[in-house]
C-alpha positions as CSV (number, residue, x, y, z in Angstrom):
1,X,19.8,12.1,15.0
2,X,21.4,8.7,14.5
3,X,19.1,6.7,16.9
4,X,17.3,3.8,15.2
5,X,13.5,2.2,15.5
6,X,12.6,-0.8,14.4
7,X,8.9,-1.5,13.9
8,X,6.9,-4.8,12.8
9,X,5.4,-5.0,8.9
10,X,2.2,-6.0,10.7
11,X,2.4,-2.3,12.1
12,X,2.7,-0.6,9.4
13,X,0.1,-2.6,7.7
14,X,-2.6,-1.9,10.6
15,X,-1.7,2.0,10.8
16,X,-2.1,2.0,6.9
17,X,-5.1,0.1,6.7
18,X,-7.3,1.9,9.8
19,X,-6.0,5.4,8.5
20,X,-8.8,6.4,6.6
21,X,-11.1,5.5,10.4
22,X,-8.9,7.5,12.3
23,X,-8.3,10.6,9.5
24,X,-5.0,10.8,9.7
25,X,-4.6,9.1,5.7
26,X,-2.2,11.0,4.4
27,X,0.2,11.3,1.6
28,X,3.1,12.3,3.6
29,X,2.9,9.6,5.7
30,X,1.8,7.0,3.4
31,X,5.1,8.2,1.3
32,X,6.7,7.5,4.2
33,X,5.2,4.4,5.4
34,X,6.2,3.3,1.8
35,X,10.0,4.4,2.1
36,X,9.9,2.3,5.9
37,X,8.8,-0.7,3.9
38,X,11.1,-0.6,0.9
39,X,8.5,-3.3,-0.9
40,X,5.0,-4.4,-0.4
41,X,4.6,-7.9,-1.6
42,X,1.3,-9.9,-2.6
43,X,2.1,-12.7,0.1
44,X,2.1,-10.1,2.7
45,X,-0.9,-8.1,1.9
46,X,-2.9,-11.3,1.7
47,X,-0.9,-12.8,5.4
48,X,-1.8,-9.5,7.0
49,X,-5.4,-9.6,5.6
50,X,-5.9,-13.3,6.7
51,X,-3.9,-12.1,10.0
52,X,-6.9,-9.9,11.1
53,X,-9.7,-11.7,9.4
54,X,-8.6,-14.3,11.9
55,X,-8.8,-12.8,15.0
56,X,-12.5,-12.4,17.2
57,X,-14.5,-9.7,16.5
58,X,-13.3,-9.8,12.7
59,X,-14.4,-11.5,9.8
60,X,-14.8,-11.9,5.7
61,X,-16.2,-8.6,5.4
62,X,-13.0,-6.7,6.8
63,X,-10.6,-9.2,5.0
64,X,-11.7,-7.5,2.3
65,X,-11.5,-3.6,3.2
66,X,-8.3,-4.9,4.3
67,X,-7.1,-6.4,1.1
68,X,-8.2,-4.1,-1.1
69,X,-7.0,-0.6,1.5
70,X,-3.6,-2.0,1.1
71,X,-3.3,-3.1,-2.0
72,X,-4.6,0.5,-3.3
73,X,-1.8,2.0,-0.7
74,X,0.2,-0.4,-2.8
75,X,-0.3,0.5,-6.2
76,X,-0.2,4.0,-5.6
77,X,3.2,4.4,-3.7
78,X,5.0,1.6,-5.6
79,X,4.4,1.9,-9.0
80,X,6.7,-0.3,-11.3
Protein backbone atom coordinates (compact mmCIF):
# COMPACT_ATOMS: atom_id res chain seq x y z
CA UNK A 1 0.00 0.00 0.00
CA UNK A 2 1.70 3.27 -0.87
CA UNK A 3 -0.62 5.64 1.08
CA UNK A 4 1.23 7.84 3.65
CA UNK A 5 0.30 9.11 7.46
CA UNK A 6 1.84 11.53 9.05
CA UNK A 7 1.53 11.71 12.82
CA UNK A 8 2.86 14.45 15.49
CA UNK A 9 6.06 13.36 17.93
CA UNK A 10 3.84 14.55 20.76
CA UNK A 11 1.58 11.47 19.64
CA UNK A 12 3.77 9.07 19.72
CA UNK A 13 5.15 10.28 22.87
CA UNK A 14 1.54 10.20 24.64
CA UNK A 15 0.61 6.67 23.19
CA UNK A 16 4.16 5.44 24.52
CA UNK A 17 3.98 7.01 27.72
CA UNK A 18 0.04 5.99 28.80
CA UNK A 19 0.74 2.37 27.37
CA UNK A 20 1.55 0.67 30.28
CA UNK A 21 -2.40 2.34 31.72
CA UNK A 22 -4.12 1.19 28.91
CA UNK A 23 -2.09 -2.47 28.48
CA UNK A 24 -1.44 -2.34 25.22
CA UNK A 25 2.75 -1.85 26.09
CA UNK A 26 4.16 -3.82 23.77
CA UNK A 27 7.35 -4.76 22.04
CA UNK A 28 5.99 -4.85 18.65
CA UNK A 29 4.65 -1.68 18.79
CA UNK A 30 7.14 0.02 20.75
CA UNK A 31 9.72 -1.47 17.90
CA UNK A 32 7.61 0.21 15.79
CA UNK A 33 6.88 3.43 17.47
CA UNK A 34 10.77 3.45 17.52
CA UNK A 35 11.31 2.88 13.62
CA UNK A 36 8.26 5.92 13.14
CA UNK A 37 10.56 8.14 15.11
CA UNK A 38 14.00 7.40 13.65
CA UNK A 39 15.55 9.18 17.02
CA UNK A 40 14.46 10.10 20.35
CA UNK A 41 16.36 13.09 21.60
CA UNK A 42 16.89 14.38 25.28
CA UNK A 43 15.32 17.91 24.36
CA UNK A 44 12.23 16.20 23.31
CA UNK A 45 11.68 13.83 26.14
CA UNK A 46 12.17 16.60 28.56
CA UNK A 47 9.64 19.29 25.98
CA UNK A 48 7.07 16.55 25.99
CA UNK A 49 7.38 15.92 29.78
CA UNK A 50 7.24 19.66 30.59
CA UNK A 51 4.34 19.65 27.68
CA UNK A 52 2.02 17.59 29.95
CA UNK A 53 3.25 18.61 33.34
CA UNK A 54 1.94 21.96 32.10
CA UNK A 55 -1.43 21.41 31.30
CA UNK A 56 -4.51 21.32 34.29
CA UNK A 57 -5.11 18.38 35.91
CA UNK A 58 -1.22 17.50 35.67
CA UNK A 59 1.59 18.19 37.69
CA UNK A 60 5.37 17.37 39.11
CA UNK A 61 4.45 13.93 40.02
CA UNK A 62 3.48 12.89 36.30
CA UNK A 63 6.47 14.92 34.82
CA UNK A 64 8.24 12.43 36.30
CA UNK A 65 6.43 9.02 35.28
CA UNK A 66 6.70 10.78 32.11
CA UNK A 67 10.29 11.47 31.99
CA UNK A 68 11.48 8.50 33.22
CA UNK A 69 8.53 6.04 30.90
CA UNK A 70 10.15 7.54 27.90
CA UNK A 71 13.35 7.66 28.54
CA UNK A 72 13.31 3.81 29.57
CA UNK A 73 11.33 3.34 25.99
CA UNK A 74 14.41 5.17 24.92
CA UNK A 75 17.16 3.32 26.12
CA UNK A 76 15.70 0.16 25.33
CA UNK A 77 14.81 0.66 21.49
CA UNK A 78 17.74 2.89 20.73
CA UNK A 79 20.66 1.56 21.99
CA UNK A 80 23.99 3.17 20.74
Amino acid sequence: MSRQVFVEVDTILSLISCAEDYGFEDDVLFDAFSIMLNTLSDKEIETYARTVEAEEGYGAEDYTVIKGTLNSFKNKYYKE
